[in-house]
N, C-alpha and C positions, 0 to 999 in steps of 0.2 A: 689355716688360711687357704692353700691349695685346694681343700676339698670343697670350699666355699665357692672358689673360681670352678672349679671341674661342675659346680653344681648349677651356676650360675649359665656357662657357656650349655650345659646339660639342656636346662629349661627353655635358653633361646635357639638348640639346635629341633628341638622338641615343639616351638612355636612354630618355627619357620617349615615343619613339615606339614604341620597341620593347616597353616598357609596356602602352602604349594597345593596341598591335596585339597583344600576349599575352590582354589584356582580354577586345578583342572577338571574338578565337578560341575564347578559352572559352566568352563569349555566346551564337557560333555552333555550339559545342559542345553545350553544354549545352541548345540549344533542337533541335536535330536529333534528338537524343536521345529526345524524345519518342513516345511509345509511340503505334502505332494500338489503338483499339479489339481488334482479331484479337490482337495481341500482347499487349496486357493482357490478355485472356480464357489466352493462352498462359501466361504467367508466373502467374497464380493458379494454374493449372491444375498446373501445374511444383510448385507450393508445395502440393497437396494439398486447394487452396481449395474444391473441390468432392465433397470424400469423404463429404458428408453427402447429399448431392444425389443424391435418388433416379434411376434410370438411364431411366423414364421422361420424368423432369422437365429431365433434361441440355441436351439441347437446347436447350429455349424458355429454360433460365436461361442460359445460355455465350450466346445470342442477345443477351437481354436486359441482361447485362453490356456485353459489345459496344455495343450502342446506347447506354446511357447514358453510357459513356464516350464515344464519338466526338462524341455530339451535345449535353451536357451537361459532359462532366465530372466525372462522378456513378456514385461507387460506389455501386449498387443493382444488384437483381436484378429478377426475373419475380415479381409479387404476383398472388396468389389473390384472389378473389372476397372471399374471408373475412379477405383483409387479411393473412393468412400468406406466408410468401415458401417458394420451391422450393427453395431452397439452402440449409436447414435450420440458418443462422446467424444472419440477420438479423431480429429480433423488436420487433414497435409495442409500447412499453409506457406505457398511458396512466397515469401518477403518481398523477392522482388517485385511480384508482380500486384500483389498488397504494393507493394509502395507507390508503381506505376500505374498510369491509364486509369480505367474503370474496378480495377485491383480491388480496392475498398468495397466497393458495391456489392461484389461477386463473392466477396468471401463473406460480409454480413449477409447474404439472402443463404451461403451454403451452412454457417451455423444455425439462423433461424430455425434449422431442423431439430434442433434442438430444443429452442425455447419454445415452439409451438409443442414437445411432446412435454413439457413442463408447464402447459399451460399457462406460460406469459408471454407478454408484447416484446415485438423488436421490429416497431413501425422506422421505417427511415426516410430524414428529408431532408432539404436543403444543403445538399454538399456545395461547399466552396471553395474552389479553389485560384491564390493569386500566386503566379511563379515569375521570378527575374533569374537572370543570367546565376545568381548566385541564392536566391533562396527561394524556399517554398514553403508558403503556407496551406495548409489542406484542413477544411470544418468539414464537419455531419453531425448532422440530428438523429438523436437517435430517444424516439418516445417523445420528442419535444426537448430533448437535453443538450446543449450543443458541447460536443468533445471537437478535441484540437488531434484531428490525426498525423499533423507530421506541421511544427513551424522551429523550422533551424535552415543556416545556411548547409548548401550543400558541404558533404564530407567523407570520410571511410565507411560512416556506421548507420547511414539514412534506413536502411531496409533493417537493420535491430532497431530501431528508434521506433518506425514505423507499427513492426512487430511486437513490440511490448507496450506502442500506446491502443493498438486494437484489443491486445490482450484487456488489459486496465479502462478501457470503454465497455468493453462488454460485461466485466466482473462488477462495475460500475452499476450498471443496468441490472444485473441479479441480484447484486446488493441490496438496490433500490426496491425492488419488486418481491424482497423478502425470503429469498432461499438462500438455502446454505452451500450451495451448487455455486463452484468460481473453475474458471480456466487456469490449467495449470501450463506452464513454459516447457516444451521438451527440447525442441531444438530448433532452429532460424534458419536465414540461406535458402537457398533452394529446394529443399525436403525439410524446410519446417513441419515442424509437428506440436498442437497442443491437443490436450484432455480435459474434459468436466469432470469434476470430480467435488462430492461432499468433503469437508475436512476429514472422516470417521473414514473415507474412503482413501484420500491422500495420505492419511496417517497407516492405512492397514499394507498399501505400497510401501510406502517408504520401508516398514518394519520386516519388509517379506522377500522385497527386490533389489539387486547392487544401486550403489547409491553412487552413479554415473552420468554420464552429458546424455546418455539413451534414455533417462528415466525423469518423472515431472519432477518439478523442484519447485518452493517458495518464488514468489518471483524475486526478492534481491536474493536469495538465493541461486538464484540463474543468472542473475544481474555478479555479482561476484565472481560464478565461475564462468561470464562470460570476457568480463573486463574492458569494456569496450568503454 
């Protein structure tokens, strides 16, 4: 009976190593794995990530991705003077000012740079807007489709509100018009920031980059770890 026991703990001391050692193979698998800088720049590149990217700009952006990954971490590109980026996906969108004034107007004619190198429409018309002491309603045509950019009473969270229905009008309009190209959510407030990106794109981020409030996320995805 003893040597049954001694044989039995034997096998599962014998399991549980081969276990362990399965473990930390994949550990060392899995961290091996990881990409340099040159090979991320290679696999966007694979995925079409730079077909907006004017052929002068090539360069200093495939550079600039490069570094930010190697040394950072950090999906970004090559920024302009003017705060615009080379790679004609990634755009600042400050909430506030999206929510206020002529805001709307300014940031759809500053994406348009986009759907004009993707060869579709982003005709805009008829904005309307009614405001009282306590709420606001804000339309725009967009192609002839009317979206509702902001109708809530005032509150904490009007400039996310704001920000995630521009997002979702415009993924709206791509949708429509047949590509697989949708705006991903990076961040709100006053240095918002989103990205275009194919899903085959957002999936090769997600699997390559920390998976943080700095990087695109699904939108209830961003909606969750936003909590608002």
């Amino acid at each position: 009976m003893e040597s049954k026991i001694i044989l039995v703990v034997g096998l599962l001391f014998f399991a549980f190593r081969v276990y362990a050692q399965k473990s930390e193979n994949k550990k060392s698998e899995n961290y091996s794995k990881k990409l340099s800088g040159k090979e991320i720049v290679s696999g966007l590149n694979r995925l079409n990530f730079f077909n907006l990217t004017d052929k002068k700009d090539l360069k200093i952006t495939k550079e600039d991705f490069k570094k930010s990954y190697d040394k950072l971490s950090f999906f970004e590109g090559h920024m302009r003077e003017d705060l615009s980026f080379t790679d004609n996906r990634f755009y600042f969108i400050d909430s506030e000012t999206l929510f206020e004034g002529e805001g709307l107007i300014q940031y759809l004619e500053t994406v348009k740079i986009s759907f004009d190198k993707l060869n579709l429409k982003l005709l805009v018309s008829d904005e309307f807007e009614d405001q009282t002491d306590k709420h606001l309603l804000h339309k725009i045509k967009l192609n002839g489709k009317e979206y509702i950019a902001f109708n809530n009473d005032f509150g904490n969270y009007d400039w996310t509100i704001a920000y995630l229905n521009f997002i979702e009008m415009l993924n709206d309009q791509l949708k429509i018009q047949g590509t697989d190209e949708q705006f991903y959510p990076i961040s709100s407030g006053n240095d918002g920031r989103i990205v275009l990106l194919t899903k085959k794109q957002f999936e090769f981020v997600k699997m390559n980059y920390p998976n943080d409030k700095e990087h695109p996320k699904e939108i209830i995805d961003w909606k969750d770890g936003f909590k608002y």
